[in-house]
C-alpha positions in Angstrom: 6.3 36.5 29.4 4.5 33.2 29.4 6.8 29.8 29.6 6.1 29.0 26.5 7.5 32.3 25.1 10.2 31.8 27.5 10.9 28.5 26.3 10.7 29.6 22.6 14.0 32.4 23.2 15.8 30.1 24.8 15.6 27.3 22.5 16.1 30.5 19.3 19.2 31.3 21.4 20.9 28.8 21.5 20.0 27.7 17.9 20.3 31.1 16.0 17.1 30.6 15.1 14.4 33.6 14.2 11.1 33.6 15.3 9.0 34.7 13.3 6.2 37.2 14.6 4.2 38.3 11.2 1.6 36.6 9.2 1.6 33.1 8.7 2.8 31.8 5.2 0.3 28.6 4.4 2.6 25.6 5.1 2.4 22.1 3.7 0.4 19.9 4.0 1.2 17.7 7.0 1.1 14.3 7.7 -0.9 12.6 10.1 -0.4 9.6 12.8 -2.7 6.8 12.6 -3.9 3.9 14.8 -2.5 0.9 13.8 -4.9 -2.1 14.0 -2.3 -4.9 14.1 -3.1 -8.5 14.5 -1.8 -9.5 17.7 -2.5 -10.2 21.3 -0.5 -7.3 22.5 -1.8 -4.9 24.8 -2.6 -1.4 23.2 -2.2 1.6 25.1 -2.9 5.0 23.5 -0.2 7.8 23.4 -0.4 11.2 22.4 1.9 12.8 20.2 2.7 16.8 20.9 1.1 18.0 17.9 -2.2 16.4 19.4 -2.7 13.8 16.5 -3.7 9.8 18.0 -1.0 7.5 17.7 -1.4 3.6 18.9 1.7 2.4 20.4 1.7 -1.9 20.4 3.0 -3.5 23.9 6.6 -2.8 24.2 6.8 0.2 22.3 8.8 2.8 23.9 6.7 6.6 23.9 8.6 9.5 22.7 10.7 10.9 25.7 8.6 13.6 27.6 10.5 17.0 26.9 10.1 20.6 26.9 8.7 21.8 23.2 7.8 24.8 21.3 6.4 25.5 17.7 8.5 27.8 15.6 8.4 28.4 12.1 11.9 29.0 10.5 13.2 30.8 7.3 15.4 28.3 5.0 18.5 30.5 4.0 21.3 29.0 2.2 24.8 30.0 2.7 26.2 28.4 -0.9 24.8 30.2 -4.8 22.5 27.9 -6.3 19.8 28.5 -8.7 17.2 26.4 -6.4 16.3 29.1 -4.1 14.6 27.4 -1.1 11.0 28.5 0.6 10.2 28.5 4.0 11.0 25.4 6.4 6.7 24.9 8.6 8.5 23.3 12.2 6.1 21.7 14.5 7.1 20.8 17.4 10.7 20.7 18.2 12.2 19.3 21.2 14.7 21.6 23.0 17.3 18.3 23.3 19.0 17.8 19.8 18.5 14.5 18.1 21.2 12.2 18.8 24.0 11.1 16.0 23.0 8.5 13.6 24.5 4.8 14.0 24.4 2.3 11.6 23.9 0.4 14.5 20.7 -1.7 12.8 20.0 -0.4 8.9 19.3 3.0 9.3 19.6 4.4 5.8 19.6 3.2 2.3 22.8 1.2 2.1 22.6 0.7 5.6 24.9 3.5 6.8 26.5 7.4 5.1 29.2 5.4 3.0 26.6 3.2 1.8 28.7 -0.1 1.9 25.7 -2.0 2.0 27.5 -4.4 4.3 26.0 -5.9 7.5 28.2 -6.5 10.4 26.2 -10.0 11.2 25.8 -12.9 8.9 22.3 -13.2 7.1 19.8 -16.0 6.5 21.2 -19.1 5.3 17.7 -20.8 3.7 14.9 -19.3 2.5 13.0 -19.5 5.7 10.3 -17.1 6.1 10.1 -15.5 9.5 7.3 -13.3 8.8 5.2 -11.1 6.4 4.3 -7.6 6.9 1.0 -6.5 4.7 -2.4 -7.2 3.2 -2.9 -9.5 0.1 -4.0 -6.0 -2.1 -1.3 -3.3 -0.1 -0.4 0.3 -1.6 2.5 -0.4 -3.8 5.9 0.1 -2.1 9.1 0.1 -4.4 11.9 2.0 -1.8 13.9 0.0 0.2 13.2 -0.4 4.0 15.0 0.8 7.0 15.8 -0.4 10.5 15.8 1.9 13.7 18.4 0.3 16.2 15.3 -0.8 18.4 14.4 -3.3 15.9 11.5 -1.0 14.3 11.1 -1.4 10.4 10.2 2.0 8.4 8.9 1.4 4.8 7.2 4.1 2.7 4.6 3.3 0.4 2.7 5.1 -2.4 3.7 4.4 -5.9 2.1 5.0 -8.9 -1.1 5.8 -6.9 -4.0 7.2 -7.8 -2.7 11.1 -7.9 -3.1 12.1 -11.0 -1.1 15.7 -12.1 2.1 16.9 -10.4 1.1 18.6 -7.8 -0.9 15.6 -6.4 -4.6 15.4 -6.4 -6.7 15.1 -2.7 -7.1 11.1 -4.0 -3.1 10.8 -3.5 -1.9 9.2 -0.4 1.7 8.3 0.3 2.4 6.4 3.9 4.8 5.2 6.2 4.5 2.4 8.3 6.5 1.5 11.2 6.9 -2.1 11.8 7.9 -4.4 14.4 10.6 -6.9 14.9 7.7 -9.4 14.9 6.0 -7.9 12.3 3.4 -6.0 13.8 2.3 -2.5 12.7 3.0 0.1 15.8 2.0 3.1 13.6 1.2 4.7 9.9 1.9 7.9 8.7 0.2 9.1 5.9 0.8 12.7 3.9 -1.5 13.8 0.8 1.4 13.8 -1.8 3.3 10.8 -3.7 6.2 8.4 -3.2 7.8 6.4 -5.6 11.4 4.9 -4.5 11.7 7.1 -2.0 14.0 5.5 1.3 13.5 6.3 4.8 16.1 7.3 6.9 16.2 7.0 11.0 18.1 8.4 13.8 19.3 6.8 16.9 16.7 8.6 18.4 13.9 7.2 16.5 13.2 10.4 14.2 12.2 9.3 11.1 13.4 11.6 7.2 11.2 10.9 4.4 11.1 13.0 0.7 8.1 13.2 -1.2 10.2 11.8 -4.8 7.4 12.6 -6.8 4.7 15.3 -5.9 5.5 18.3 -4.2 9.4 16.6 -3.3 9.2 17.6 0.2 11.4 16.3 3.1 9.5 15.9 6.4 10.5 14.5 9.7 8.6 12.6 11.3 8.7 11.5 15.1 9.3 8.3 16.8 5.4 8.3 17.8 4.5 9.0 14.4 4.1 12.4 14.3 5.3 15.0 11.3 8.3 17.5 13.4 8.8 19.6 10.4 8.3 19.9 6.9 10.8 21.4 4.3 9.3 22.2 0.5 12.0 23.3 -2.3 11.1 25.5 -5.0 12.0 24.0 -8.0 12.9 20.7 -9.0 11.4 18.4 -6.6 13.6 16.0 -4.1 14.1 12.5 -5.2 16.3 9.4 -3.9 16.9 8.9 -0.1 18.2 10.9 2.9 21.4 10.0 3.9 22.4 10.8 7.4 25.9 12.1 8.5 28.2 11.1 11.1 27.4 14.5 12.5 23.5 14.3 12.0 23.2 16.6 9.2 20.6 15.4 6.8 21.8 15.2 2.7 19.5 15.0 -0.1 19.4 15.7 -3.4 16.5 16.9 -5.8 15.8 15.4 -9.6 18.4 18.3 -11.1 21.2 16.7 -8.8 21.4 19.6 -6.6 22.6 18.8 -3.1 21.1 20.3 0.2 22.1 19.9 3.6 19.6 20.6 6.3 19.6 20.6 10.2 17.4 17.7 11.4 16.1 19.3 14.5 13.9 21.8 12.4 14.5 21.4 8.6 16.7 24.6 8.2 18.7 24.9 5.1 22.3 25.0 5.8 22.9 25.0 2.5 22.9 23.9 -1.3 25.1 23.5 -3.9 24.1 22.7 -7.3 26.2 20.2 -9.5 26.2 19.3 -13.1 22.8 19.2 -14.3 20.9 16.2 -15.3 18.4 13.8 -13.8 19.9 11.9 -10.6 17.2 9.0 -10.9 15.4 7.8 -8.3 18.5 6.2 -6.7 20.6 8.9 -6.1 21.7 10.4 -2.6 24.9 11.8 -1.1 27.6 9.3 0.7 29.9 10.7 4.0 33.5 9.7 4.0 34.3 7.3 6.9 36.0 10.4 8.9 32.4 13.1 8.0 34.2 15.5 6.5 34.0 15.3 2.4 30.2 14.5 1.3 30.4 12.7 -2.2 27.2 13.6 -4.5 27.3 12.2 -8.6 25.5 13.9 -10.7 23.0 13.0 -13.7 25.5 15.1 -15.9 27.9 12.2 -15.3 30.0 13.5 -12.4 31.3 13.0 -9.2 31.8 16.0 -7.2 33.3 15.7 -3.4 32.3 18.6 -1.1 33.4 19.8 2.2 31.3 20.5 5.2 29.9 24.0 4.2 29.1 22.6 0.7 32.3 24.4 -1.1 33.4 21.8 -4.2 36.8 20.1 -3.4 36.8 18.1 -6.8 34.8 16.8 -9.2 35.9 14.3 -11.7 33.6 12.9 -14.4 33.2 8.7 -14.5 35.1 7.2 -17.6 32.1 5.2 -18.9 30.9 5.9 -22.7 30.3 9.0 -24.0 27.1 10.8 -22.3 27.4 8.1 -19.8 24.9 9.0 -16.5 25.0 8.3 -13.1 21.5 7.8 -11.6 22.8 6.0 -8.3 24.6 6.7 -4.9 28.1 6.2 -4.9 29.7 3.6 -2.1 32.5 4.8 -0.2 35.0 1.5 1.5 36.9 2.1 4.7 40.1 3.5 2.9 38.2 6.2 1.6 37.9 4.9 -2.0 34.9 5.8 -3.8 33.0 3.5 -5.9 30.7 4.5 -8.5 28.6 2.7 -11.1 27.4 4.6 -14.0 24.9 4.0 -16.8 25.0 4.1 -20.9 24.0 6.5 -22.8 20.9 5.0 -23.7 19.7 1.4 -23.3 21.8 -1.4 -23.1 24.9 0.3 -23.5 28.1 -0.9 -21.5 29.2 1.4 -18.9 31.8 1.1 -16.4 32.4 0.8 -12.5 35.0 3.2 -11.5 37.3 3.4 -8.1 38.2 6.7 -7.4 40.7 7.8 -4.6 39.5 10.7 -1.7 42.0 13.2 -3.9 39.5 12.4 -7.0 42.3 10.6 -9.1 41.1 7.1 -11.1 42.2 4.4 -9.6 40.6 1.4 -11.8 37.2 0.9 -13.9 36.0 -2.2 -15.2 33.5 -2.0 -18.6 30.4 -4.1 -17.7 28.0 -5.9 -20.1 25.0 -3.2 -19.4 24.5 -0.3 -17.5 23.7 0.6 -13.9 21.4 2.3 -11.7 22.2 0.5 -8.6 24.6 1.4 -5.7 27.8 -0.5 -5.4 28.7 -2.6 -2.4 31.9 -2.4 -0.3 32.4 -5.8 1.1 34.7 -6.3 4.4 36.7 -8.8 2.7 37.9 -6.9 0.1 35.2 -6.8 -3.1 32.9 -4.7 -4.8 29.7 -5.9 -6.0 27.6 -4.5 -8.3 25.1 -5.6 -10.4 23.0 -4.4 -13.6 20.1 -4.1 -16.5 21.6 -7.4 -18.2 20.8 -9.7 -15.2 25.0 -9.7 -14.2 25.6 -9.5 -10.4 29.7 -9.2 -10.5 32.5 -9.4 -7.9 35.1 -7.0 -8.3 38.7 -7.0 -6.2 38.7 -3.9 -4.8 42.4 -3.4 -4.9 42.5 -3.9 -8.9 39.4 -4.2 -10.3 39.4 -7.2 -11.3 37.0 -10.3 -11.6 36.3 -12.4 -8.3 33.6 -13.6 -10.0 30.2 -13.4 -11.6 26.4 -14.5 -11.7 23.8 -14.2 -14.2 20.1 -14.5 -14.2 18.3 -16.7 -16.1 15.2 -15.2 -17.7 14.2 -12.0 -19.4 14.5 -8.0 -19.0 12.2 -9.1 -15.7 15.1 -10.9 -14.4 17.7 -7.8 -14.3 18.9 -6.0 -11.4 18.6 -2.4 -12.9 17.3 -1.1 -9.5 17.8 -3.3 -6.2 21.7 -2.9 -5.2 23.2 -5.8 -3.7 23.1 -5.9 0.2 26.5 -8.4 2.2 26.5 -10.5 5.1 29.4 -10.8 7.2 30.0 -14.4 6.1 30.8 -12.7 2.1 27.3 -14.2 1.3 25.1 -11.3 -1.3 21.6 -11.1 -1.3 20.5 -9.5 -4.7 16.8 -9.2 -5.7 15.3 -8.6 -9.0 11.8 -8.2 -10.6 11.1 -12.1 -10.2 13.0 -12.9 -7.1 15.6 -13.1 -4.8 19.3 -14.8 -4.5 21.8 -15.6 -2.0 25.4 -15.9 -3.5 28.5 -17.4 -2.3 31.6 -16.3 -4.4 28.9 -16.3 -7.2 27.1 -19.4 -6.9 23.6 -19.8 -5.7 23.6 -20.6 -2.0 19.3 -20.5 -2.0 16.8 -18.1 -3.7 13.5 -17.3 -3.3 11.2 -16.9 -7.0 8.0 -15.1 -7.3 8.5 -12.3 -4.9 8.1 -8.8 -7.8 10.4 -6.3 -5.4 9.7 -3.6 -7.5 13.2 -2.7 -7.5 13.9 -2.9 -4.0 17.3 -2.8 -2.3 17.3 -5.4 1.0 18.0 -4.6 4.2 20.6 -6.9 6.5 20.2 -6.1 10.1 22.9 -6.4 12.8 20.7 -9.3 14.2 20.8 -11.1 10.8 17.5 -10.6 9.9 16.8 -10.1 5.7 14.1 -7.5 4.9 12.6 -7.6 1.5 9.8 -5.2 0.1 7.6 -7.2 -1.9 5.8 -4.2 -3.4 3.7 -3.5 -0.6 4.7 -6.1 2.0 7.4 -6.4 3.7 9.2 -10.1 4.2 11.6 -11.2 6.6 13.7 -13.7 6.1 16.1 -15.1 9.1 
């Protein structure tokens, strides 16, 4: 037996993994590391990924950890009935050393962490100082918020409303990744023949970095801290949309457009399992949230639901939001640090007023408060006490998260460019929320304008707040720090 066969049983051992032996199903198509070409006086040295794709690594940048690796190929099985059966999971090459446990130890995921508080443990800018700007003058569009590795490296995806034509995506479609430095240099791109739209990164503490595909064939690959695909995972059915959230555990949750929820291994994309919820479009802003202990996974539904699941994927509750009638939620919920869940939900159509409800971890109602428009964003869970939300109608407001009631509120001047339908609203330390819109982006004290920034389109993009106080904001395709 060669070593690489040997090394192949022992790492199916100790996984339950099968190795398959038989003809080769056509996988994906995979991604690719490129060279980055950054501006700077670095020194370049050339690395070279496992999958024998050319990555360029900028001074300082740490190579991927030289471990033992095999190529398997793994058959997606799912333990919970759904009607989304699952197709085969293509593995590159996995590492016989699990991936560590995710820390919101930077801004990791979407919301910054699984309960997706969007609260930053350090204090953010406090002018509208400009620290740096990632990108060309003409870049591919980028409209998903960015993520931050706990080395300092910046993850944004780009690809929206490319040249792709049909579903699936044409050979002119190109959707990227590009990791960025804390200075602003590009260490590596990534780029995959299929679309992204809103899609949001997700890292580990490891560096691995979970991307879905929200538009084409709505595929979730991993992809390495060199910049290398691991594994790809392809649905049938509706595609994947929204971001990956990460658990406490490391399991990866996603859901696809039907608001089905998966949960898959990260070391090789297996399928642990599924279970499908009321259906109805989830928007591009949906994605599971963890409870603070890991062990109830809270997924809403575009059916107007909010279903809480335990860690095999078996419903505990589901409770539907008290908004209007045919009220949807196309948005994550938030979860605070007593376990309360926080979930905004849109009208029925248009402009119609819909509500931000508190549920309990049993599923009971605790308080909802009737806004003046709907919502697709995320709430946030501030540490001193408030949820902030904001909407279609330009309203940013401060709730008491005991009650519900008013703190305060702020509205934007200007028209339907000036709501925040999309970005959710990201919180320093201080209390201070940074909110961006189509035409800009604010900093609020207890609702009043602390500084703002006009003229920067975000496309929709929720901001990121680092541990080291930095503010990252996509700017379509760049990327601006602030701090």
């Amino acid at each position: 037996m060669t070593i690489l066969a040997i090394g192949a049983a022992i790492l199916a051992a100790a996984s339950g993994l099968v190795i398959a032996t038989g003809h080769h199903r056509p996988a994906v198509q995979l991604g690719t590391a490129h060279s980055s070409s950054p501006d700077t006086t670095d020194d370049i040295t050339s690395g070279t990924p496992d999958d024998g794709s050319s990555v360029t690594l900028g001074a300082g940048d740490a190579a991927a950890p030289s471990t033992t690796s095999t190529t398997l190929r793994a058959t997606a099985r799912s333990s919970t009935t759904s009607s989304t059966p699952t197709s085969s999971t293509t593995v590159g090459p996995v590492s016989v050393t699990s991936p560590q446990k995710a820390a919101p130890t930077e801004w990791p995921m979407f919301m910054g962490g699984p309960q997706h508080t969007g609260q930053s443990p350090a204090a953010g800018p406090q002018t509208s100082h400009v620290r740096w700007t990632y990108g060309d003058s003409n870049p591919v569009e980028a409209r998903g918020a960015v993520v931050v590795g706990s080395d300092g490296t910046a993850y944004l995806a780009h690809g929206a409303n490319g040249p792709c034509g049909p579903i699936p995506p044409g050979p002119s479609c190109v959707a990227q990744v590009d990791a960025v430095s804390s200075t602003g240099q590009r260490r590596w791109q990534w780029t995959v023949n299929d679309q992204v739209d809103r899609s949001v990164p997700a890292v580990d503490d490891a560096g691995n970095v979970y991307l879905t595909t929200d538009r084409g064939t709505g595929s979730l690959f991993a992809i390495t801290p060199a910049g290398a695909t691991r594994w790809t995972l392809s649905l049938n059915g509706h595609y994947l949309r929204g971001s990956v959230t990460i658990g406490t555990d490391g399991t990866l949750y996603v859901q696809d457009s039907n608001s089905t929820v998966f949960a898959v291994r990260a070391i090789d994309g297996h399928v642990l399992w599924e279970r499908a919820t009321n259906p109805g479009s989830i928007g591009y802003a949906g994605a599971p949230a963890v409870s603070p202990d890991g062990k109830t996974v809270y997924a809403t539904s575009g059916g107007g639901l909010l279903y809480a699941l335990n860690p095999g994927g078996a419903v505990r509750w589901s409770v539907p939001v008290s908004g209007p009638s045919n009220a949807v939620i196309a948005n994550a919920p938030s979860v605070g640090p007593d376990g309360t869940i926080y979930v905004a939900a849109g009208g029925s159509s248009g402009d119609t007023p819909s509500d931000i409800d508190a549920f309990s971890p049993a599923g009971s109602i605790k308080w909802h408060f009737t806004s003046d428009g709907m919502f697709e964003t995320t709430p946030a869970v501030t540490s001193g006490g408030l949820v902030v939300a904001a909407n279609n109608m330009g309203t940013v407001v401060g709730l008491h998260a005991a009650n519900g009631t008013v703190a305060w509120t702020y509205h934007s001047d200007g028209d339907y460019g000036a709501n925040f339908y999309l970005a959710s609203p990201v919180v320093g330390a201080d209390g201070t929320v940074y909110a961006a819109n189509q035409f800009g982006l604010v900093a609020l004290k207890q609702g009043s304008v602390a500084w703002s920034a006009a003229g920067i389109p975000t496309g929709g993009a929720t901001p990121a707040l680092t541990r080291s106080g930095r503010l990252l904001v996509v700017r379509l395709g760049q990327l601006v720090a602030y701090g």
